[in-house]
C-alpha positions in Angstrom: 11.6 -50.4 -42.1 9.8 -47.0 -43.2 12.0 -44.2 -43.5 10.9 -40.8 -42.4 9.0 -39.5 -45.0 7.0 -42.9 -45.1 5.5 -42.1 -41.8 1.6 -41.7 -41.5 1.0 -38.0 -42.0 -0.6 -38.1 -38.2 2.6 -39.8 -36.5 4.9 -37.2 -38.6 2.5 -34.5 -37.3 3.8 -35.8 -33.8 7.3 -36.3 -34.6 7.7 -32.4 -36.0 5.2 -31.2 -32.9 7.4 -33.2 -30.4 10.3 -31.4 -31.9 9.3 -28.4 -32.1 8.7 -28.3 -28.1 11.3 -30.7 -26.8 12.3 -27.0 -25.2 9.5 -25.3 -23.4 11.3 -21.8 -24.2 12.6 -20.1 -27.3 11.1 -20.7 -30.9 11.0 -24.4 -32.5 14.5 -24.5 -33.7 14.5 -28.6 -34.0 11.6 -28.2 -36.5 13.5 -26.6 -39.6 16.2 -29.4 -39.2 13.9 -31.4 -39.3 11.8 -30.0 -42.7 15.2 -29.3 -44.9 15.4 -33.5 -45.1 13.7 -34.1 -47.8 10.9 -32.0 -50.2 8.1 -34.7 -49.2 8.5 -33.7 -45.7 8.7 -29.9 -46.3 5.5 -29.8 -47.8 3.9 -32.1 -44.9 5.0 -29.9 -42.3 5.7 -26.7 -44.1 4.1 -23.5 -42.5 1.9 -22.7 -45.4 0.5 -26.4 -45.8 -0.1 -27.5 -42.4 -0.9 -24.3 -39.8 -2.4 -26.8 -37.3 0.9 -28.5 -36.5 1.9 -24.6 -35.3 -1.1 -23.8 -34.1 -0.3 -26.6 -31.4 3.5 -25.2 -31.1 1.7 -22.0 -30.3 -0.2 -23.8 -27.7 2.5 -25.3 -25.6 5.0 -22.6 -25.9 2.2 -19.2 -25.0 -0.8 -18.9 -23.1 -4.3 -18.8 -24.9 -6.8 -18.9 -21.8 -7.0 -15.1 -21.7 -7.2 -14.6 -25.2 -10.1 -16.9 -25.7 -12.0 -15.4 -22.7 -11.3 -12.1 -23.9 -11.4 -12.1 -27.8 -13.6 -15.1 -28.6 -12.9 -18.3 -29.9 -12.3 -17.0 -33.4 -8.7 -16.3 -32.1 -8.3 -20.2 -32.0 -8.3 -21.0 -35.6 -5.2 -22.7 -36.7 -4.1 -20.0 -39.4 -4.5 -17.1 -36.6 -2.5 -18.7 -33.8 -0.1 -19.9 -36.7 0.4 -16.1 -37.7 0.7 -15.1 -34.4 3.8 -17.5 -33.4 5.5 -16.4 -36.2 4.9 -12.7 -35.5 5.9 -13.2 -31.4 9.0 -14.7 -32.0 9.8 -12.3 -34.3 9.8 -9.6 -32.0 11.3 -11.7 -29.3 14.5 -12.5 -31.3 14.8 -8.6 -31.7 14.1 -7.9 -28.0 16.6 -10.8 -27.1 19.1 -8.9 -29.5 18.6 -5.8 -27.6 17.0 -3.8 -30.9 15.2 -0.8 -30.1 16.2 -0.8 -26.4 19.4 2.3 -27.3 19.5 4.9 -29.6 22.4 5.5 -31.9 22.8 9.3 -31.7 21.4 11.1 -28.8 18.2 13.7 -29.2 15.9 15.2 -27.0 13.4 13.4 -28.9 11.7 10.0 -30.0 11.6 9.1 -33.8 8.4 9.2 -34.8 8.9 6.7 -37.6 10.0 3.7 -35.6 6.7 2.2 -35.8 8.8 -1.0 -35.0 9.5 -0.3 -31.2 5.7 0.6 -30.9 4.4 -2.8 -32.0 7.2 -4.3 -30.0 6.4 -2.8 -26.6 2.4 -3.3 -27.5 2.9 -6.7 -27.8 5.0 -7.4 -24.8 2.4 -5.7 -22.9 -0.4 -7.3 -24.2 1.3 -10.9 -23.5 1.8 -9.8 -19.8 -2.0 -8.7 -19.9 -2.6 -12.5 -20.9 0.2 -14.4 -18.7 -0.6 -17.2 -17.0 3.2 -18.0 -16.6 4.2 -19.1 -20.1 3.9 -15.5 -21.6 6.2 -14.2 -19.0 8.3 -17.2 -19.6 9.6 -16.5 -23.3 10.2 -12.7 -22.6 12.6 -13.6 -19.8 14.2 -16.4 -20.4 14.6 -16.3 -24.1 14.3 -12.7 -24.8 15.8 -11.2 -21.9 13.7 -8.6 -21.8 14.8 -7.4 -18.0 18.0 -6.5 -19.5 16.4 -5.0 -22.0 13.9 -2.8 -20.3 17.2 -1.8 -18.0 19.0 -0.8 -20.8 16.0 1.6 -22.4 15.2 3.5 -19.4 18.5 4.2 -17.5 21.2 3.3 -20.2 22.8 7.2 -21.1 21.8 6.1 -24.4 18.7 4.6 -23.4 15.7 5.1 -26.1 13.5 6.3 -23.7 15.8 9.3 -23.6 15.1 9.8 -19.6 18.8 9.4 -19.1 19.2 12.5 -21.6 16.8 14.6 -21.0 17.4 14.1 -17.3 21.1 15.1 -17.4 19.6 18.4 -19.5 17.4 19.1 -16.7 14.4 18.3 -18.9 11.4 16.0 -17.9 11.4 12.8 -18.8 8.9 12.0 -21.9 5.2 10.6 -21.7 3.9 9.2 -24.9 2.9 6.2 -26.2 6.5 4.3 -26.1 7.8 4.8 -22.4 4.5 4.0 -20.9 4.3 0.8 -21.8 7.7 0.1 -21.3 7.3 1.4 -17.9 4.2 -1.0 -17.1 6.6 -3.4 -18.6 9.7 -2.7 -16.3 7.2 -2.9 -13.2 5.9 -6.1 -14.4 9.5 -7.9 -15.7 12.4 -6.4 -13.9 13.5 -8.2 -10.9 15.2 -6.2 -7.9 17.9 -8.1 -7.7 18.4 -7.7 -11.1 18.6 -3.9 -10.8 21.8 -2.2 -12.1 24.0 -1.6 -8.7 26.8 1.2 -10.0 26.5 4.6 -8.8 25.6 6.0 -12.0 22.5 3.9 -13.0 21.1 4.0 -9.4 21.3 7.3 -9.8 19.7 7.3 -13.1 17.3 5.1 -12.1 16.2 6.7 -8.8 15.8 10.0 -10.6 13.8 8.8 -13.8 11.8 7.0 -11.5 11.3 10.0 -9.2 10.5 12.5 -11.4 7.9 10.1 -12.9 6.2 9.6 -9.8 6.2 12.2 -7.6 5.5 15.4 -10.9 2.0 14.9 -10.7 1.6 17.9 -12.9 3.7 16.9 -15.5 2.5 12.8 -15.8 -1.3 12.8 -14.8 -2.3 9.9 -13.2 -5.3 9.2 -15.9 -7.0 9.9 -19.2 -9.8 11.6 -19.0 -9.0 14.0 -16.1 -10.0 12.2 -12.4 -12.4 15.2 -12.4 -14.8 13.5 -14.9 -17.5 10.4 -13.8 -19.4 10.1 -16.5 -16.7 10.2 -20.0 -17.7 11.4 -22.5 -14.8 12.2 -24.7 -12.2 9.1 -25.0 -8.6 9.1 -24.3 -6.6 8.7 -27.3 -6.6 5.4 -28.8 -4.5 4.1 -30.8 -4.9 1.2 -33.5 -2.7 -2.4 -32.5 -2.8 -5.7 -34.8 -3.2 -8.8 -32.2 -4.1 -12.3 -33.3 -4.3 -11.1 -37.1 -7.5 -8.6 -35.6 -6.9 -4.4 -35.4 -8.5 -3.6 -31.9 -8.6 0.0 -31.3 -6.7 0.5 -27.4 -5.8 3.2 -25.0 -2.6 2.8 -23.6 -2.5 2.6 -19.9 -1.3 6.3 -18.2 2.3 5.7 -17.4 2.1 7.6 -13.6 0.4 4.4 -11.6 3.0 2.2 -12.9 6.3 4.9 -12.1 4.7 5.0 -8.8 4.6 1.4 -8.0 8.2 1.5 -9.9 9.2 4.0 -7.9 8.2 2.0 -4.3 9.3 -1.2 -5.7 12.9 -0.2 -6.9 13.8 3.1 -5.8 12.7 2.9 -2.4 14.1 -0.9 -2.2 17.6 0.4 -3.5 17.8 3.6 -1.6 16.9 1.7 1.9 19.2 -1.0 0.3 16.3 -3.7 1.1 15.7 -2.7 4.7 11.9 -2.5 4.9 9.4 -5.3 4.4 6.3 -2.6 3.8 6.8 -1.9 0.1 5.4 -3.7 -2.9 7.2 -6.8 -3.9 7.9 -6.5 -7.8 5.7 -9.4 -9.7 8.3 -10.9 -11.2 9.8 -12.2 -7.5 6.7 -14.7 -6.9 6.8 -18.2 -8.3 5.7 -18.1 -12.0 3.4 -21.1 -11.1 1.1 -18.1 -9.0 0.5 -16.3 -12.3 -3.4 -15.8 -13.3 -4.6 -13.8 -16.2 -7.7 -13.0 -14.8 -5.7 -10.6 -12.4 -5.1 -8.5 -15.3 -8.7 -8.8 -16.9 -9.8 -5.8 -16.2 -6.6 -3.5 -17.3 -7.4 -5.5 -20.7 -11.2 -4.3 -20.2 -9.8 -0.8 -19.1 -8.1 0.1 -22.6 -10.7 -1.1 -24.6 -13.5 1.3 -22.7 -11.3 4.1 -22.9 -11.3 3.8 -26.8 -15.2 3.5 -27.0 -17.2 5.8 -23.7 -20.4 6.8 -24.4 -21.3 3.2 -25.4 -22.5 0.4 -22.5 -18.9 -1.8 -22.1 -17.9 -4.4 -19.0 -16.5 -3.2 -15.7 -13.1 -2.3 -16.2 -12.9 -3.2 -12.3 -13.9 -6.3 -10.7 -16.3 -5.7 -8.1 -15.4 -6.7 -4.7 -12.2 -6.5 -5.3 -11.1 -3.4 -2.9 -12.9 -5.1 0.0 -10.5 -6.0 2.7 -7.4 -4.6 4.9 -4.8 -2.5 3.1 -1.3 -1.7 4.2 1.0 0.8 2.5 2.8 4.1 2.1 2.1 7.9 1.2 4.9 10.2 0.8 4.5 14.3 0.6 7.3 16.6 -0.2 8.3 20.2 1.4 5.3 22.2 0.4 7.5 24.9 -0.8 9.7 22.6 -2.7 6.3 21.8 -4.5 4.5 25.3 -4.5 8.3 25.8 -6.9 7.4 22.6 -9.0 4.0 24.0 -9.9 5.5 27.5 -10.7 7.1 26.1 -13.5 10.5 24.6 -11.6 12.7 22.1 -13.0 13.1 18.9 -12.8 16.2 19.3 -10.2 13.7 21.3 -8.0 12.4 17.7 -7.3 15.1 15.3 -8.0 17.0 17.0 -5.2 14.5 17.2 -2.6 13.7 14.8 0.7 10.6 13.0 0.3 9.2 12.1 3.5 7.1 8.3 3.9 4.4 7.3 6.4 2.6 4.2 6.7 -1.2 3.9 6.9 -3.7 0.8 7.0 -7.3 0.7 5.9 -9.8 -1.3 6.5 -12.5 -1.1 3.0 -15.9 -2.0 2.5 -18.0 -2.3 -0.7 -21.3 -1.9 -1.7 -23.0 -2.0 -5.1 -26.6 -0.5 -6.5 -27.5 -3.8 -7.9 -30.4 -4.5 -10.9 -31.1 -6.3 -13.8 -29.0 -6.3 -17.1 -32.6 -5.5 -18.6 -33.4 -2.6 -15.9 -29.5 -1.3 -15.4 -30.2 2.3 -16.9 -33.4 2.6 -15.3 -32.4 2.6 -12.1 -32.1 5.4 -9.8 -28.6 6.2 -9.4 -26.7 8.7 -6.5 -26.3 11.8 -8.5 -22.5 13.1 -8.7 -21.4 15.8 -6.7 -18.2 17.7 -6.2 -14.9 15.6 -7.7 -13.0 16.8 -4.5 -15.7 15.3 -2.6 -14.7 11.8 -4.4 -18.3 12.6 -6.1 -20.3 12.7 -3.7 -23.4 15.3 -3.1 -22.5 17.4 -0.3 -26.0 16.9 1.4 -25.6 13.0 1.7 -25.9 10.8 4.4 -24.5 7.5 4.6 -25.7 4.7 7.1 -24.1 1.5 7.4 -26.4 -1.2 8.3 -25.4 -5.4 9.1 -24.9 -6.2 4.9 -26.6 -3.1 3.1 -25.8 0.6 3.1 -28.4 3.6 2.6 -27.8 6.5 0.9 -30.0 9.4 2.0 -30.1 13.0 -0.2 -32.8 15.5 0.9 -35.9 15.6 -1.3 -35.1 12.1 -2.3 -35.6 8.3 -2.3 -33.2 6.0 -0.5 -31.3 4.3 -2.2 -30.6 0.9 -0.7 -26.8 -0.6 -2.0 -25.7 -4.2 -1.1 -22.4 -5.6 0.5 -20.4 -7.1 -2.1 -19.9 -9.9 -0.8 -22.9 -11.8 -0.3 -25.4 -10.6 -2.9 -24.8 -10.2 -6.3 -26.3 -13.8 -8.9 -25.3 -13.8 -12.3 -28.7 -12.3 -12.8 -27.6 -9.2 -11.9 -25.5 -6.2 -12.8 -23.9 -3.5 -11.1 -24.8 0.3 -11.0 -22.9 1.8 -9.3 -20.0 1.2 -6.4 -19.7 3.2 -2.9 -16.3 2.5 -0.7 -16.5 2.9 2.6 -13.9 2.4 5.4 -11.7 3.7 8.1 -7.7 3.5 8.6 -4.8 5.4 10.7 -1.9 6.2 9.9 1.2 8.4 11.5 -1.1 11.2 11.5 -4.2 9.8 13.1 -7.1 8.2 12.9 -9.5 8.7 9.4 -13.0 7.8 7.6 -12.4 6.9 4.1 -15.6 7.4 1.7 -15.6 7.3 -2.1 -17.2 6.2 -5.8 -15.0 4.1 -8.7 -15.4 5.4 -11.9 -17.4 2.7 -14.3 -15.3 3.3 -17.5 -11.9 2.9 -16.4 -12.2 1.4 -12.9 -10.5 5.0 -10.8 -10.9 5.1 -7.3 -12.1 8.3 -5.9 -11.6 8.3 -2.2 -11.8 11.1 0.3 -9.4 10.8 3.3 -10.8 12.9 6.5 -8.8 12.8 10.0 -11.1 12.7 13.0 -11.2 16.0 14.9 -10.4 17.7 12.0 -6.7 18.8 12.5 -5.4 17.4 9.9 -7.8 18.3 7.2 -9.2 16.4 4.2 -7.2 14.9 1.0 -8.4 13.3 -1.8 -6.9 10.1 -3.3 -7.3 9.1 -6.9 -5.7 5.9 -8.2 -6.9 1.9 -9.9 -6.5 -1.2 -8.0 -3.9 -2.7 -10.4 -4.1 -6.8 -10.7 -7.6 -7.2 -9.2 -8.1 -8.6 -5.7 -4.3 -9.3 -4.8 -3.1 -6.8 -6.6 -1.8 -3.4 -5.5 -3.7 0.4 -5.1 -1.6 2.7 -6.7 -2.4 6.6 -7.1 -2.1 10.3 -5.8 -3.6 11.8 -3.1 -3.8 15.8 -3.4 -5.5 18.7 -1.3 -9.3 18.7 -1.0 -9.1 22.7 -0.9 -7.4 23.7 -4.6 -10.6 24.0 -7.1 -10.5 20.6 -9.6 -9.6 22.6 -12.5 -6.3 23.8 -10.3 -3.1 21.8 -9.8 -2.7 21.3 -6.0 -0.5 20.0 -3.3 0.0 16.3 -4.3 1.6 13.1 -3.3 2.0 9.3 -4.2 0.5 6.4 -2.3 0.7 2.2 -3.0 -1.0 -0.4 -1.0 -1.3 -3.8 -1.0 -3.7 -6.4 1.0 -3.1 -7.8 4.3 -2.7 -11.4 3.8 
């Protein structure tokens, strides 16, 4: 009978693999039992000699569709995905053993030299970019990241330091850190898994209050909404993934508070009561994942780093066309007018925020042409931001599947419905949104532009009969074409340059 280390180098291959992922979650802990038996075997199966065997571990135990659609298929050599399960489950361990998620003595400020927490939260992130279920898997179950994110953001010592700063009546911090860990707590954190004592829903509706509703203190994008055309990039910043340095943007932290802010504040403070607000992503089955949702958010910090140059959609078009359901929600207009005169943060953490529901009802249309012809073609030219871009001379007519565009002194400009025309021949221009809703308020048109670099939504809101004026929403669809809209919507009067009257506003897709 042939003892182990007799085996065929393929069928010991098998053995070690089928070891390695007898459990689908957690790192291969069978595996080193398995190569301390004898030296014959460690140098078979040893990570050094044989980086296909964990090349497959890597396989079974994260996903690898997105990655290859995204980053090539140079990403798939063994030694790569090799590296990279010994660099995730590096960081998971430390996740699952809470590191980084509390400070040890309290400050007003992050330490700039934990470059650790950084590449933590950056690769978390990145992995829920790429879920397709097994991603999400291994930070939940194994690392327990849920309780981790809890911990960081409303723990008193919590190393986001909202908790702090809050209870010193500062704002909470935007940089680099809490933003992804904020995308991170709206992707990961459960609602029934929300801390129920007095003191952390109170810590939790405030941080996520503050976050949300301060639109002058945590803009809801990089460049300012009030660019079309960016020129100058947001800052990037430099993050190691599969063994390659891509240079990233990190997503603006104020569309995820908001949906944070419907999704658990508003849950906990109408203790579950309504059906009408977002459902957090980590309640549906983990079968439903897709990383293609998420495509363009990948696409979306990678054009950030490089405008100027000619990059993918960081939107996927088609996606907004449909019915929409949500909430807006406005505060006392003094209350606010305070805010923007430099209040603080109790100024808004003690103040009634008032929620109506609206539908809409969305149509797209694209100026379609060639790859070869795309910058030849004649384009709408931009007009006012508080006119969601459009020239104030314009005339829109809907037609049965087309829409034309008509601008004194100049050519038509024919776009097409986006759901019937676009071939893989052809690329898109430019996209014009066009639809009609009601809400408590009334009845309104809805007519805007989405940005081409990072996907925003510019979207003017105008109330029949004109009584209740005209407000301007800014914001990204956020999981493509069932994910959620989530922005501000502010006064079309204040000049662009000027902070104005502002609210929050999420909706989702009538299914």
């Amino acid at each position: 009978m042939l003892s182990l280390s007799q085996l065929p180098q393929e069928v010991l291959e098998h053995v070690a693999y089928f070891a390695a992922t007898r459990s689908p979650v957690g790192p291969p802990l069978d595996l080193p039992l398995l190569l301390r038996t004898c030296r014959n075997i460690y140098r078979r199966l040893s990570f050094e000699n044989n980086p296909l065997l964990y090349a497959r571990i890597f396989s079974s135990k994260f996903d690898s569709r997105a990655p290859l659609r995204r980053l090539g298929s140079s990403i798939s050599l063994p030694r790569t995905l090799a590296n990279e399960l010994r660099k995730r489950f590096t960081y998971l361990k430390l996740i699952r053993a809470g590191v980084g998620a509390r400070v040890q003595h309290q400050s007003t400020e992050h330490d700039e030299s934990s470059g650790r927490l950084r590449d933590l939260l950056w690769l978390a992130y990145l992995m829920m970019l790429e879920n397709d279920g097994k991603n999400e898997r291994q930070l939940k179950a194994y690392a327990n990241m849920e309780t981790w994110l809890i911990d960081y953001w409303f723990d008193d010592m919590g190393a986001s330091l909202a908790s702090y700063r809050i209870s010193r009546d500062q704002w909470p911090m935007e940089d680099e850190n809490n933003s992804l860990a904020m995308w991170l707590l709206w992707f990961l954190v459960r609602q029934d898994s929300l801390p129920r004592s007095p003191t952390s829903c109170r810590a939790l509706t405030s941080t996520l209050k503050l976050t949300a509703l301060a639109a002058n203190r945590y803009a809801i994008c990089e460049p300012s909404w009030a660019e079309f055309t960016l020129e100058s990039g947001a800052t990037a910043t430099n993050v190691t993934h599969f063994s390659e340095t891509y240079f990233l943007v990190p997503p603006s932290l104020a569309p995820a508070a908001i949906l944070a802010y419907f999704t658990f504040a508003l849950w906990l403070l109408s203790r579950g009561a309504t059906n009408v607000l977002p459902q957090a992503p980590s309640s549906l089955p983990l079968d439903s994942r897709e990383s293609e949702d998420w495509d363009a958010d990948w696409q979306r910090c990678i054009n950030l780093a490089r405008p100027g140059t000619s990059l993918a959609l960081s939107y996927a078009p088609g996606s907004l066309e449909g019915i929409w359901e949500g909430l807006f929600t406005y505060t006392d207009f003094d209350v606010y007018s305070s805010l923007l005169s430099g209040g603080l943060p109790p100024v808004l953490r003690n103040c009634e925020v008032v929620q109506h529901r609206q539908t809409w009802r969305l149509r797209e249309y694209h100026l379609l042409s060639s790859q070869e012809s795309l910058d030849k073609i004649q384009r709408l030219e931009l007009g006012d931001a508080l006119r969601a871009f459009f020239p104030s001379s314009i005339r829109l007519r809907e037609l049965s599947e087309s829409l034309e565009v008509c601008t004194p002194g100049m050519e038509t400009i024919h776009y097409q419905r986006s759901s019937h025309t676009r071939t893989h021949q052809q690329s898109v221009g430019d996209i014009i949104v066009i639809g009609e809703g009601h809400s408590a308020w009334g009845q309104f048109n809805l007519y805007g532009r989405v940005r081409p670099l990072d996907g925003l939504l510019s979207l003017l809101k105008e109330y029949c009969g004109g009584h209740r004026g005209r407000w301007l929403y800014r914001g990204f669809l956020l999981g493509n074409h069932d994910g959620h809209l989530s922005g501000r919507w502010r006064d079309a009067l204040s000049p662009s340059h000027v902070e104005g009257y502002e609210g929050c506003f999420v909706m989702s897709r009538r299914h």
